[in-house]
C-alpha positions as CSV (number, residue, x, y, z in Angstrom):
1,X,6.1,-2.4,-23.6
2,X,8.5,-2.3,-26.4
3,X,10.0,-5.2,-24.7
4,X,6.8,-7.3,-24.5
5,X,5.6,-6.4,-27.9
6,X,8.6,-8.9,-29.3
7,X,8.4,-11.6,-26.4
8,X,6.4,-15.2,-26.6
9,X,4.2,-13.4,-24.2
10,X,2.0,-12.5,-27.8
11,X,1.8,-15.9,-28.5
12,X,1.1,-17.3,-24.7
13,X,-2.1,-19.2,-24.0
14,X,-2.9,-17.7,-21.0
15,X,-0.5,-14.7,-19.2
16,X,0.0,-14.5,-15.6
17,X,0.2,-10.6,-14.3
18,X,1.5,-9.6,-11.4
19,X,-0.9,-6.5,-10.7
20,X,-4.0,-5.0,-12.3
21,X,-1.9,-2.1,-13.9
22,X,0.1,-5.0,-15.7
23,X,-2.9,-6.3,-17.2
24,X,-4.0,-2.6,-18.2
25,X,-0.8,-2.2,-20.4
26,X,-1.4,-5.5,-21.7
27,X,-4.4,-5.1,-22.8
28,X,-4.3,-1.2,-23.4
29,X,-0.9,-1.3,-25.6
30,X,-0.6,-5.0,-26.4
31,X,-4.0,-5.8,-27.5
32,X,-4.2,-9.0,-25.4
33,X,-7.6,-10.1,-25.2
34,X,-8.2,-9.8,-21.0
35,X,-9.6,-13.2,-21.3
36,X,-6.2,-14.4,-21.7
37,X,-4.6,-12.8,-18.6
38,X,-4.7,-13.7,-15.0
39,X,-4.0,-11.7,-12.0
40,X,-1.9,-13.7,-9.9
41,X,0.2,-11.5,-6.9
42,X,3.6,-12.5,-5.2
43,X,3.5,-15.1,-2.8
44,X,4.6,-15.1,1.1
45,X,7.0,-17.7,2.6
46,X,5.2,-18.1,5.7
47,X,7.6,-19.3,7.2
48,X,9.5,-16.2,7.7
49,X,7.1,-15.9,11.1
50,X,9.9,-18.6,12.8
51,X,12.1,-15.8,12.7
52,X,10.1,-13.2,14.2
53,X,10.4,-12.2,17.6
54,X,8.9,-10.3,20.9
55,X,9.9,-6.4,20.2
56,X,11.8,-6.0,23.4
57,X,14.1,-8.9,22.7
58,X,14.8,-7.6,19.0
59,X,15.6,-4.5,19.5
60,X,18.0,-5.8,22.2
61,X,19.4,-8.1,19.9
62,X,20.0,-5.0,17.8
63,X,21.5,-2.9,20.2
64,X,18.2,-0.4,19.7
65,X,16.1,1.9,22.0
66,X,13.2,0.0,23.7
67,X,11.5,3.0,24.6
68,X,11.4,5.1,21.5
69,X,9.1,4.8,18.5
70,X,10.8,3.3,15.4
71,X,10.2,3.9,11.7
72,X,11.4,1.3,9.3
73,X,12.8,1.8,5.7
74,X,13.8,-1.3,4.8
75,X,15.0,-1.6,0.6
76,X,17.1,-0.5,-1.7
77,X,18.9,3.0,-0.9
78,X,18.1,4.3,-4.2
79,X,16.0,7.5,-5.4
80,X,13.4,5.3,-6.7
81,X,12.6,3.5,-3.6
82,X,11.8,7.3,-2.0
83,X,13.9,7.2,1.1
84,X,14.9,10.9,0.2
85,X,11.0,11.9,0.6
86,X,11.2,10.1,3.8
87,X,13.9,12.1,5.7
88,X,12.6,15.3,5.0
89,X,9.2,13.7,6.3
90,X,10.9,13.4,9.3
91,X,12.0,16.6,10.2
92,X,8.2,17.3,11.1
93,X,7.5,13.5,12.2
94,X,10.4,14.0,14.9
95,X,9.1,17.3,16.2
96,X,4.8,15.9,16.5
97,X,6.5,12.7,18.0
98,X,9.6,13.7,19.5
99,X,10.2,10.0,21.1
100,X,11.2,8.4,17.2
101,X,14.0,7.3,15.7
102,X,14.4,6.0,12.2
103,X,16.0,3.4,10.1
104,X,17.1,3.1,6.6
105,X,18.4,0.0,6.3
106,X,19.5,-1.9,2.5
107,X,21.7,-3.8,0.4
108,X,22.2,-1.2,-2.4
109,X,23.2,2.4,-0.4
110,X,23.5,4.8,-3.4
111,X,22.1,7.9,-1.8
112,X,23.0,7.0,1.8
113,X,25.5,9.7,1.6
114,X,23.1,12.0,1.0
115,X,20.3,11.2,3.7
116,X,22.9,11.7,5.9
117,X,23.9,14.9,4.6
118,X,20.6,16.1,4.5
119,X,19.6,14.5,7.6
120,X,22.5,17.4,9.3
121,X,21.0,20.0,7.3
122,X,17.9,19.1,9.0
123,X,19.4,19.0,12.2
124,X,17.8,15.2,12.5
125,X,21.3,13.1,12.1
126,X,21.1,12.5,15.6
127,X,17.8,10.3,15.3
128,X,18.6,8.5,12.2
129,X,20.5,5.3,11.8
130,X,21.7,3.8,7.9
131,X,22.4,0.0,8.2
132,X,24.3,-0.3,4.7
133,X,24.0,-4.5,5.2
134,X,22.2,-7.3,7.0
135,X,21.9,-10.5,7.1
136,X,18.4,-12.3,6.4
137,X,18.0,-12.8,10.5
138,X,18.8,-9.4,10.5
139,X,15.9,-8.4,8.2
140,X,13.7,-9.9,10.2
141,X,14.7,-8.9,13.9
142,X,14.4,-5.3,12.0
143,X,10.5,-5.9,11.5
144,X,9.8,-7.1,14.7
145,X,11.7,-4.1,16.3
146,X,9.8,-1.4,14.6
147,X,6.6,0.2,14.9
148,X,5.8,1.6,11.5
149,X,7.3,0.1,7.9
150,X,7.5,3.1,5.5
151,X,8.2,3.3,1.3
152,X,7.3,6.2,-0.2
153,X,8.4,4.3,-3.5
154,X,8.4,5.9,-6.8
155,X,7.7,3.0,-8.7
156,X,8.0,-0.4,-7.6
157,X,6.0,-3.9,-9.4
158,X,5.5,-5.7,-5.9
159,X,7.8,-4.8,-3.2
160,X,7.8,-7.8,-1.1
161,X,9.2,-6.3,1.9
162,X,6.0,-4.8,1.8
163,X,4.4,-8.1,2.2
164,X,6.8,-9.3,4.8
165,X,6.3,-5.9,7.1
166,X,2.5,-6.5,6.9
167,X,3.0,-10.3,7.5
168,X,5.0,-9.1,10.7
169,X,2.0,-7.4,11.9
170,X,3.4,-4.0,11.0
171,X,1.4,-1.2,9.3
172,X,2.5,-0.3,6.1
173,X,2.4,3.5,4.7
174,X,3.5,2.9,1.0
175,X,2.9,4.8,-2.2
176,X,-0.7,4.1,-4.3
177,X,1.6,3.0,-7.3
178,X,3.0,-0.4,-6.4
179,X,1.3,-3.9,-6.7
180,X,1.1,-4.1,-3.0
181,X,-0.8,-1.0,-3.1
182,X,-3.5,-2.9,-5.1
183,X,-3.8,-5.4,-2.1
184,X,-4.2,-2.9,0.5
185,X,-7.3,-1.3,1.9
186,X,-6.3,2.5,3.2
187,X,-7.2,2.8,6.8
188,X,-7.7,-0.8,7.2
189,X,-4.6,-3.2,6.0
190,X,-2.7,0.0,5.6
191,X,-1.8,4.0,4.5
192,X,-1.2,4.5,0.8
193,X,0.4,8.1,0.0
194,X,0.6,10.0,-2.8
195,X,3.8,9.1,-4.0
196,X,6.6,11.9,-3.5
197,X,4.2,13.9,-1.2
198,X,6.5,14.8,2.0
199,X,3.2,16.0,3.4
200,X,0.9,13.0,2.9
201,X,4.0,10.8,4.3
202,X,4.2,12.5,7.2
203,X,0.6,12.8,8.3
204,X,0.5,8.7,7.5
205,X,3.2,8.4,9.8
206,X,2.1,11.0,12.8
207,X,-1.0,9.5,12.5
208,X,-0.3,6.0,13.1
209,X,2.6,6.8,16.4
210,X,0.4,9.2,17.9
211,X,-3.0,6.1,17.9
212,X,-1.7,3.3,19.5
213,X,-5.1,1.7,18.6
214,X,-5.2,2.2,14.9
215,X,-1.6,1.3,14.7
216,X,-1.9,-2.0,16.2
217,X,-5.3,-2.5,14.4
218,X,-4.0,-2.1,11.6
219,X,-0.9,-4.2,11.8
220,X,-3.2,-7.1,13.0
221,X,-5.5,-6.8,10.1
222,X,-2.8,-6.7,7.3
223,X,-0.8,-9.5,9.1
224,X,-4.3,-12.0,8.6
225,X,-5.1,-10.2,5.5
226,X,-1.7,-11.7,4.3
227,X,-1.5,-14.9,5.9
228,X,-5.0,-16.0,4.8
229,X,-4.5,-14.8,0.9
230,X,-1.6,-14.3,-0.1
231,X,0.5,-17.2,1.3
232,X,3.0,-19.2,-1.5
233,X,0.8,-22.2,-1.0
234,X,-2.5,-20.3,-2.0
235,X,-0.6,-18.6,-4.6
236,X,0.4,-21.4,-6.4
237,X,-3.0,-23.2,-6.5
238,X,-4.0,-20.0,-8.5
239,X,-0.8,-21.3,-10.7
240,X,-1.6,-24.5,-10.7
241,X,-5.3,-24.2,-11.9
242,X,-4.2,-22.0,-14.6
243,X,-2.0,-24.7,-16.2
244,X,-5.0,-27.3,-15.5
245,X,-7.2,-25.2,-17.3
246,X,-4.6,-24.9,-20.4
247,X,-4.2,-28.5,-20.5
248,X,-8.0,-28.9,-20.2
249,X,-8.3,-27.0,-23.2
250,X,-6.2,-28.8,-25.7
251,X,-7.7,-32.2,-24.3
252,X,-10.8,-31.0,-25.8
């Protein structure tokens, strides 16, 4: 806010927002008129679907289980992104739904040490794989090989990994704080938690291995919800008619 309060975004004709809780401090702490913002989301390249592949021939690219149940962190490795809510979310997940294994994979691996650590104390190392890097193929052979996307975030503006889980036909359990949270309908595009709740992730995720119905379902239904919204070519004729309407403006 502090930040904002001393940017050109005061003086802006018209402000683009990424989410509805960025227009809330805009207008709550700012003082910008809501007529002057628009909601605008990320975009998805939809063209990350040329990468994706059948889940057998993934995971065998991968070197993975095909007959086991996979959950899928896939971010940074950081306290903020929640992956330590995750692994002890998985002590129960593993017992309810004893044919699982899970991923963290990410770039930036702060606390990896630690998951692992706690991971033993749990006695759960054994069904838990860190990939500290991967390339972008990589990424996406990781999203076709799992069953379940999870990110039990603590904050996050609009994760698109999110985005590109859902666009990959994966459900999505992710805290109700993030921009992509805005987007989603629980039960239907996908399972927003309580964010930090080691309870409320693990139900989400129980839920959705043990209902091979609602987890396909819902995969399916955030896959089209994405690909027939929030595409970067429908974004950007939000964009563009934004700037026609500025220009239309000062014409007059």
């Amino acid at each position: 806010i502090n930040y904002l309060s001393h940017a050109e975004i005061l003086h802006a004709d018209k402000i683009i927002a990424i989410t509805h809780f960025e227009e809330y401090i805009l207008t709550k702490y700012l003082r910008i008129p809501k007529s002057k913002i628009v909601v605008i989301p990320h975009g998805i390249d939809k063209n990350i679907l040329n990468f994706e592949l059948p889940k057998e021939v993934a995971r065998e690219k991968l070197g993975l289980p095909k007959d086991k149940f996979i959950i899928l962190f896939l971010a940074q490795i950081i306290e903020i992104k929640g992956p330590q809510y995750l692994v002890e979310a998985l002590k129960d997940v593993f017992i309810k739904v004893p044919n699982t294994i899970a991923i963290f994979a990410g770039y930036n691996t702060k606390i990896a040490p630690y998951l692992m650590k706690r991971a033993k104390e749990l006695g759960i190392s054994d069904r838990i794989i860190i990939r500290k890097q991967h390339t972008e193929e990589e990424k996406y052979m990781l999203f076709s090989a799992a069953d379940v996307y999870v990110l039990p975030t603590l904050t996050d503006v609009f994760p698109i990994t999110a985005l590109e889980a859902m666009t990959f036909g994966r459900p999505v359990v992710i805290s109700n704080i993030t921009g992509v949270s805005e987007i989603i309908e629980q039960m239907k595009t996908g399972v927003l938690v309580k964010p930090a709740s080691i309870e409320d992730i693990t139900d989400a995720i129980v839920r959705l291995l043990t209902n091979n119905n609602l987890r396909v379902r819902l995969g399916m239904q955030a896959r089209t919800k994405i690909l027939s919204e929030y595409t970067w070519d429908k974004v950007v004729r939000n964009y563009i008619k934004v700037y026609l309407d500025i220009l239309s403006s000062y014409k007059h």
